[in-house]
BALOBA-1460 file (C-alpha; in Angstrom, 3 decimals):
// residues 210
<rec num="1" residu="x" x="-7.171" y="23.020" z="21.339"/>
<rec num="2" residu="x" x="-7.433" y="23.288" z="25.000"/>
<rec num="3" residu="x" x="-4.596" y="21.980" z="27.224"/>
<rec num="4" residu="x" x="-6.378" y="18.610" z="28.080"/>
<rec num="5" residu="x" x="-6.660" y="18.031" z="24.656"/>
<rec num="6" residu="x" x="-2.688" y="18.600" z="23.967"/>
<rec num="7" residu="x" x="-1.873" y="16.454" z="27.398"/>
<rec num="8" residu="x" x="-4.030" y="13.886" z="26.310"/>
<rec num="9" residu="x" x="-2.905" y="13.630" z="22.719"/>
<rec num="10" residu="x" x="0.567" y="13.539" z="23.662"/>
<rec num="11" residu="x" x="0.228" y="10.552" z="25.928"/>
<rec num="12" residu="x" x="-1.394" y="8.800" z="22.934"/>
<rec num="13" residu="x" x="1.728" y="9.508" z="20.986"/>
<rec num="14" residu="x" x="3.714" y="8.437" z="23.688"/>
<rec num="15" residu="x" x="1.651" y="5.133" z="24.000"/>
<rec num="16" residu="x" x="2.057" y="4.755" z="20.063"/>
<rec num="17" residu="x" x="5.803" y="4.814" z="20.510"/>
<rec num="18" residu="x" x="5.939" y="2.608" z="23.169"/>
<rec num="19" residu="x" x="3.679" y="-0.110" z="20.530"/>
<rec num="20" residu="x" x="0.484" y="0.704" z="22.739"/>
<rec num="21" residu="x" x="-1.980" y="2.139" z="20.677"/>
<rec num="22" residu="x" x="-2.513" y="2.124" z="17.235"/>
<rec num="23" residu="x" x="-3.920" y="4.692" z="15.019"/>
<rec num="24" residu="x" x="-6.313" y="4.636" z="11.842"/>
<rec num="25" residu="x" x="-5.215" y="6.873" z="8.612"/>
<rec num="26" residu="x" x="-6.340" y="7.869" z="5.188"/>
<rec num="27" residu="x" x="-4.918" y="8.890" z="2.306"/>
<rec num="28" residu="x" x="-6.973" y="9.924" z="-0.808"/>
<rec num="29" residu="x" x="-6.877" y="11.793" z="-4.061"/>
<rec num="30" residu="x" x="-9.903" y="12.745" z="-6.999"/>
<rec num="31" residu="x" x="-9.489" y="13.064" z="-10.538"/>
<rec num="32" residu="x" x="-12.842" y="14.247" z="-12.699"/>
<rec num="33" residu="x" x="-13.160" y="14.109" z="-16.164"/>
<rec num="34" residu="x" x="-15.174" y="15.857" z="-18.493"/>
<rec num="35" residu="x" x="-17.665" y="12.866" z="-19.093"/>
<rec num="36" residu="x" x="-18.885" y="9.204" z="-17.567"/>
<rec num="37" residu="x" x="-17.626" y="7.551" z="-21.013"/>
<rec num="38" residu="x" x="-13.511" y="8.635" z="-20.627"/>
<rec num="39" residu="x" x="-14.007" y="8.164" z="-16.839"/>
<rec num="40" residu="x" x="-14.702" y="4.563" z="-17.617"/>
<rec num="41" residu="x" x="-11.638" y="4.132" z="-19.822"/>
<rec num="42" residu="x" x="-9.549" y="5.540" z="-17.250"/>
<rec num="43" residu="x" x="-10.532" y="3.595" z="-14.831"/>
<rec num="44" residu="x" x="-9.265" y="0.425" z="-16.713"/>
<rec num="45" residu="x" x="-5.890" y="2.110" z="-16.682"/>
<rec num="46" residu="x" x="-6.281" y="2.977" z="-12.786"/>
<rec num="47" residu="x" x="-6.717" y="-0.737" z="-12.002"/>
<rec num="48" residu="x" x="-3.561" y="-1.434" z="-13.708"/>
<rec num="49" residu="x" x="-1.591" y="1.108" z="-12.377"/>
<rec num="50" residu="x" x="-3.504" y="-0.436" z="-8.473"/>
<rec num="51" residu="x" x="-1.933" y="-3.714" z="-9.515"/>
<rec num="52" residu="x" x="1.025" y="-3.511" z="-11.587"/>
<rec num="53" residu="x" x="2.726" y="-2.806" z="-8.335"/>
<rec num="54" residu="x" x="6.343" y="-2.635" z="-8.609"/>
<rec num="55" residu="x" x="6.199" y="0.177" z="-11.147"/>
<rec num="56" residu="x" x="5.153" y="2.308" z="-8.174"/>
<rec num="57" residu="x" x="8.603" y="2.229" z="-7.327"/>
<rec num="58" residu="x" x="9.522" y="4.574" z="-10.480"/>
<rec num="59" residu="x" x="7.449" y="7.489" z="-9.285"/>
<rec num="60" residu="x" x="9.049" y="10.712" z="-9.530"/>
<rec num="61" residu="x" x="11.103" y="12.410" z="-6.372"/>
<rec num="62" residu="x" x="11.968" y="10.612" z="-3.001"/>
<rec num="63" residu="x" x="10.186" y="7.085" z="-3.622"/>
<rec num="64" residu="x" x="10.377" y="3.437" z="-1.769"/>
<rec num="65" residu="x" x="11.081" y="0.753" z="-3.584"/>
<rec num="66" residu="x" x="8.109" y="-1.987" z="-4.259"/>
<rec num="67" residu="x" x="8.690" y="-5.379" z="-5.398"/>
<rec num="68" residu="x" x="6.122" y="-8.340" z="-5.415"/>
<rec num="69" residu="x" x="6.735" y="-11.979" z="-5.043"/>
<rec num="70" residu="x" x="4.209" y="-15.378" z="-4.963"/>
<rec num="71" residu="x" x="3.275" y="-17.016" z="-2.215"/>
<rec num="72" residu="x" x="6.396" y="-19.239" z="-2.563"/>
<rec num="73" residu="x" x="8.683" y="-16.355" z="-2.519"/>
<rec num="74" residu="x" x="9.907" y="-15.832" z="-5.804"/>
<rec num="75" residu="x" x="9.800" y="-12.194" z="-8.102"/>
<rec num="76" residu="x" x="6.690" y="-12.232" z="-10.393"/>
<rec num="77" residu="x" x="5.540" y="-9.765" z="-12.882"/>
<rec num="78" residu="x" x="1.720" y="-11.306" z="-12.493"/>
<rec num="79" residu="x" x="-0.752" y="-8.429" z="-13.853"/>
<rec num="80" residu="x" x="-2.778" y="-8.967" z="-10.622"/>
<rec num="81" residu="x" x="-1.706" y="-9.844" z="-7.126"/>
<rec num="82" residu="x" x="-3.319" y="-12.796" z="-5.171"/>
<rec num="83" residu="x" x="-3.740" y="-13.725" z="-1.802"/>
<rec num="84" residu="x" x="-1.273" y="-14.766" z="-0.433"/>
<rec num="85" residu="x" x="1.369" y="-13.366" z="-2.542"/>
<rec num="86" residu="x" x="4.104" y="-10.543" z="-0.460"/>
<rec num="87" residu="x" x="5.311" y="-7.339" z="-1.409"/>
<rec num="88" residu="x" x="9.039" y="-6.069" z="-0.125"/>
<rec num="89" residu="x" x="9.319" y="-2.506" z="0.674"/>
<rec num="90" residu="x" x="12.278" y="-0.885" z="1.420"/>
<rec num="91" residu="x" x="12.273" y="2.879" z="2.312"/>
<rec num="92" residu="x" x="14.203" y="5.950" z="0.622"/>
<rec num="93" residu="x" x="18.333" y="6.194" z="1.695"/>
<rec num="94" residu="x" x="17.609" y="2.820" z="3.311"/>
<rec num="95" residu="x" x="18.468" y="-1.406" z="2.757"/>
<rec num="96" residu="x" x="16.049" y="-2.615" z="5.288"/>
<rec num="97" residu="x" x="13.513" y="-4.638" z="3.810"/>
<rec num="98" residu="x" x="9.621" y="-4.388" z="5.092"/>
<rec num="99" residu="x" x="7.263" y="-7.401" z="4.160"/>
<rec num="100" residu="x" x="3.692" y="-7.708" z="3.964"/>
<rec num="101" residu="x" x="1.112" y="-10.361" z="2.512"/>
<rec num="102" residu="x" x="-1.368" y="-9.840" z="0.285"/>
<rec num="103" residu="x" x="-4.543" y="-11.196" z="2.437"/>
<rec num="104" residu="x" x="-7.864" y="-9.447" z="0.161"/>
<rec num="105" residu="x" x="-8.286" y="-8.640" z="-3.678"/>
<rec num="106" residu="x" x="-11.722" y="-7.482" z="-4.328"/>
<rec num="107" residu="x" x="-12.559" y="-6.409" z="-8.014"/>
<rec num="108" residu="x" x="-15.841" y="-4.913" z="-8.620"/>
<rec num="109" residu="x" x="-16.959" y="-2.870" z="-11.958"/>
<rec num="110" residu="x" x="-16.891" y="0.446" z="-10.518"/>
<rec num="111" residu="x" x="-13.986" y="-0.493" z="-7.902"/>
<rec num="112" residu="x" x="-10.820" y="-2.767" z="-7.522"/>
<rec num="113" residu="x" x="-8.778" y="-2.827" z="-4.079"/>
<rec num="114" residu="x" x="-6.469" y="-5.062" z="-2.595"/>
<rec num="115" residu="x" x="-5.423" y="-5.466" z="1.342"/>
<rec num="116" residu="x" x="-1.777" y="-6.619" z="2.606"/>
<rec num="117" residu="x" x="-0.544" y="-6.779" z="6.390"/>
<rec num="118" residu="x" x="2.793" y="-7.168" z="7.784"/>
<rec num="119" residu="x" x="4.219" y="-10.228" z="7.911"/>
<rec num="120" residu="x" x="7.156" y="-12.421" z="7.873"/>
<rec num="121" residu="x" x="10.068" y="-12.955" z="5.271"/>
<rec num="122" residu="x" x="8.725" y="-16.127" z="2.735"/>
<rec num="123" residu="x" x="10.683" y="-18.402" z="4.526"/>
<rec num="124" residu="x" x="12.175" y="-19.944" z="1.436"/>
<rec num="125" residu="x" x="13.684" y="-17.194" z="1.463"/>
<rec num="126" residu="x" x="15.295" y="-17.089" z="4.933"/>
<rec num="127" residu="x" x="16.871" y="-19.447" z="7.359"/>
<rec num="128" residu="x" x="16.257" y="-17.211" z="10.299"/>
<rec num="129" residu="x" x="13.085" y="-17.193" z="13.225"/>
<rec num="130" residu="x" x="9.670" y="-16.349" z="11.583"/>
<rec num="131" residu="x" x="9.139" y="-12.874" z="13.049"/>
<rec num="132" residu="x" x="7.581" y="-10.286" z="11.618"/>
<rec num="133" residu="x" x="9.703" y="-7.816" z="9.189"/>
<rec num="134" residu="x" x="7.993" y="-4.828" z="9.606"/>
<rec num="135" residu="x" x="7.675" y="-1.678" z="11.382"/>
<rec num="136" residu="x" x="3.843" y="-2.270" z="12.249"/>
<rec num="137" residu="x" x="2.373" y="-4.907" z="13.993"/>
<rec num="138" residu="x" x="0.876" y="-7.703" z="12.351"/>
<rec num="139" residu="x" x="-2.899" y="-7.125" z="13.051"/>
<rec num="140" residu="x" x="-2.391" y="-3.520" z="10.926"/>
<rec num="141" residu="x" x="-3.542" y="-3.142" z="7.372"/>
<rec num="142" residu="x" x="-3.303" y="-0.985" z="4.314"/>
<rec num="143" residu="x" x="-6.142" y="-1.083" z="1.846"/>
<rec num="144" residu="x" x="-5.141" y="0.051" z="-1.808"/>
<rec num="145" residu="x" x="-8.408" y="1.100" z="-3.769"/>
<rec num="146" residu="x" x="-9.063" y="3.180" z="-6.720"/>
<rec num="147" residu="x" x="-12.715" y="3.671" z="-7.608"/>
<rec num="148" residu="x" x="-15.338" y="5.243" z="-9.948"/>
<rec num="149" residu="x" x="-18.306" y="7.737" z="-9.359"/>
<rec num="150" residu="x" x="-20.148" y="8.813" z="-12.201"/>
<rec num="151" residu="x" x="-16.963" y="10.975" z="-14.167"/>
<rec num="152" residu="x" x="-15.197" y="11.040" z="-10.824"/>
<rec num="153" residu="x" x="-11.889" y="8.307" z="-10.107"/>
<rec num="154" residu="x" x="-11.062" y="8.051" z="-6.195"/>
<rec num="155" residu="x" x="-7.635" y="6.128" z="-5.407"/>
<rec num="156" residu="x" x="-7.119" y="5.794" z="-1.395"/>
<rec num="157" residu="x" x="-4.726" y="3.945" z="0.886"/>
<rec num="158" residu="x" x="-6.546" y="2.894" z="4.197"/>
<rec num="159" residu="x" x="-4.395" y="2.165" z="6.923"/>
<rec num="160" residu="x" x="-5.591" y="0.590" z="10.225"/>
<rec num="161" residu="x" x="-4.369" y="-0.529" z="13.362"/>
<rec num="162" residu="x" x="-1.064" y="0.777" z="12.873"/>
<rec num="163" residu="x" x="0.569" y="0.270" z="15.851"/>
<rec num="164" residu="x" x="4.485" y="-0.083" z="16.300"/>
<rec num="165" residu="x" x="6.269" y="-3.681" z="16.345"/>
<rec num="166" residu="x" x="8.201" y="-3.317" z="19.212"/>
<rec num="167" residu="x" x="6.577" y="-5.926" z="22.015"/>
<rec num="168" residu="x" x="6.984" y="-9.146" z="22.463"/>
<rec num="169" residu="x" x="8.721" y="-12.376" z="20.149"/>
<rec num="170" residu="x" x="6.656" y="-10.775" z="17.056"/>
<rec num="171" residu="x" x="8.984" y="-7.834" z="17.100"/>
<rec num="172" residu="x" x="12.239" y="-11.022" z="17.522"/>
<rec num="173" residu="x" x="15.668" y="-8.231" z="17.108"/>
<rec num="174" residu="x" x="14.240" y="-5.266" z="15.248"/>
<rec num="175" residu="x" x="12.342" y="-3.854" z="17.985"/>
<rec num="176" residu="x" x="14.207" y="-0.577" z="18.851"/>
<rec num="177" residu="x" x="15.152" y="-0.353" z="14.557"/>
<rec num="178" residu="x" x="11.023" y="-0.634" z="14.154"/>
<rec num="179" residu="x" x="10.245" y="2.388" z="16.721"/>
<rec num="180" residu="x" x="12.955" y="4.054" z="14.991"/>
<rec num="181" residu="x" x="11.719" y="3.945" z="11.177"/>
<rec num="182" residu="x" x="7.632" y="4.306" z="12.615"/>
<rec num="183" residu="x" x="8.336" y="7.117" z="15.118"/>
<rec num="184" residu="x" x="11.035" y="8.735" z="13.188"/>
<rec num="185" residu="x" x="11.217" y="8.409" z="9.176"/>
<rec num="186" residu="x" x="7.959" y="6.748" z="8.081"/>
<rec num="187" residu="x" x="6.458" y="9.075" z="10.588"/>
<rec num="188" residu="x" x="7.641" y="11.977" z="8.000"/>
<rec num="189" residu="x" x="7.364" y="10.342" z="4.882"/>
<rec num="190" residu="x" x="4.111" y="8.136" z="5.006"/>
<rec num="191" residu="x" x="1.886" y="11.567" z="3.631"/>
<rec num="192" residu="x" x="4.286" y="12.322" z="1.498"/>
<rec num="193" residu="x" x="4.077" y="8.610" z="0.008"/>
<rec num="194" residu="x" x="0.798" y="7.802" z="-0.009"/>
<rec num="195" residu="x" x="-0.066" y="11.075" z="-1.083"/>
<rec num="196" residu="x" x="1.836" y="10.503" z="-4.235"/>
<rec num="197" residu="x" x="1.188" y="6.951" z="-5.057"/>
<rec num="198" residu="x" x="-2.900" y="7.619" z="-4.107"/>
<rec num="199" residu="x" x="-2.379" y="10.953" z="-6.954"/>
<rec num="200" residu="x" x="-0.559" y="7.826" z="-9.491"/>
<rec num="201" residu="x" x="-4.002" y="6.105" z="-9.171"/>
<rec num="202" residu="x" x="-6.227" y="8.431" z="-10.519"/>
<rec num="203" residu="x" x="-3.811" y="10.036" z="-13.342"/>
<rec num="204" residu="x" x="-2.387" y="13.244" z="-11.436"/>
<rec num="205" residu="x" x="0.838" y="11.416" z="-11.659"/>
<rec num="206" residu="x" x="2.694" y="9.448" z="-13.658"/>
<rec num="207" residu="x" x="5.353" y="6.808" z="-13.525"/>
<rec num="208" residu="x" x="8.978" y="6.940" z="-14.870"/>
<rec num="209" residu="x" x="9.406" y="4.896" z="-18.036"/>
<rec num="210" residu="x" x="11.970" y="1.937" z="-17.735"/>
């Protein structure tokens, strides 16, 4: 790397942290199987693990916490998420609670996914300003998707647009907290994360039993 490459991917960092750009990531992990015929079986139990969502919170190791509510705000256990529906996140050594909505859920026979973006708190579950209660801005997405080629399972999380919510009434009090948790320790633990939950979809890992 030459040193207009370094000077010009440090001001994109720098215009990242200050909620200017946004960047584009992906995670993904393969499992093959000996044959087509178990490859299909697993895959039923790789959709379920795709949507049974809050047991991705008892992953081995450092781990956030997942928890999924309707659209009116209240805890469900529903085998399948549906638009509109919001998932809490709260990170490792940490009580701050992250929101986004479930906006997508696409099931196919060779491929399920779902799609969520940041948003705000349900409101019947808050008295406070509708801002948005999470590190990323709203327009960002993460795409969940496990899939099946031939003996072959895929899982992936796709994020996009991730840019920082630290501009503006979207960002309402928790702009400085949001730079600090994107820049600082999502920034370090969003491989490690998705790398692990993306492995949980396609049967390198396994969940704690409860």
């Amino acid at each position: 790397m030459g040193l207009k490459d370094i000077v010009n991917k440090v001001k994109k960092e720098v215009k990242a942290v200050q909620g200017e750009e946004t960047k584009d990531k992906l995670f993904s992990n393969e499992n093959t199987f000996p044959d087509e015929a178990t490859a299909i079986q697993e895959f039923q139990r790789a959709k379920e693990k795709l949507f049974h969502i809050d047991l991705w919170s008892n992953l081995n190791g450092i781990n956030s916490t997942f928890q999924l509510f309707d659209n009116r705000g209240r805890r469900t256990t529903a085998p399948v998420p549906e638009e509109g529906y919001y998932i809490r996140i709260i990170l490792p050594a940490s009580t701050i609670e992250n929101w986004v909505q479930v906006s997508q859920v696409h099931v196919e026979e060779n491929m399920a996914e779902f799609v969520v973006h940041p948003s705000e708190k349900p409101k019947e579950l808050t008295e406070e300003e509708e801002v948005v209660q999470h590190f990323f801005i709203k327009e960002a997405s993460s795409t969940f998707k496990v899939e099946r080629q031939g003996a072959k399972l895929i899982g992936y999380e796709i994020g996009k647009n991730e840019g920082i919510n630290n501009q503006g009434e979207e960002a309402g009090d928790r702009s400085m907290l949001n730079t600090l948790i994107a820049a600082g320790g999502w920034a370090g633990f969003q491989d490690l994360q998705w790398d692990k939950i993306t492995r949980y979809f396609v049967h390198l890992e396994e969940a704690e039993e409860v």
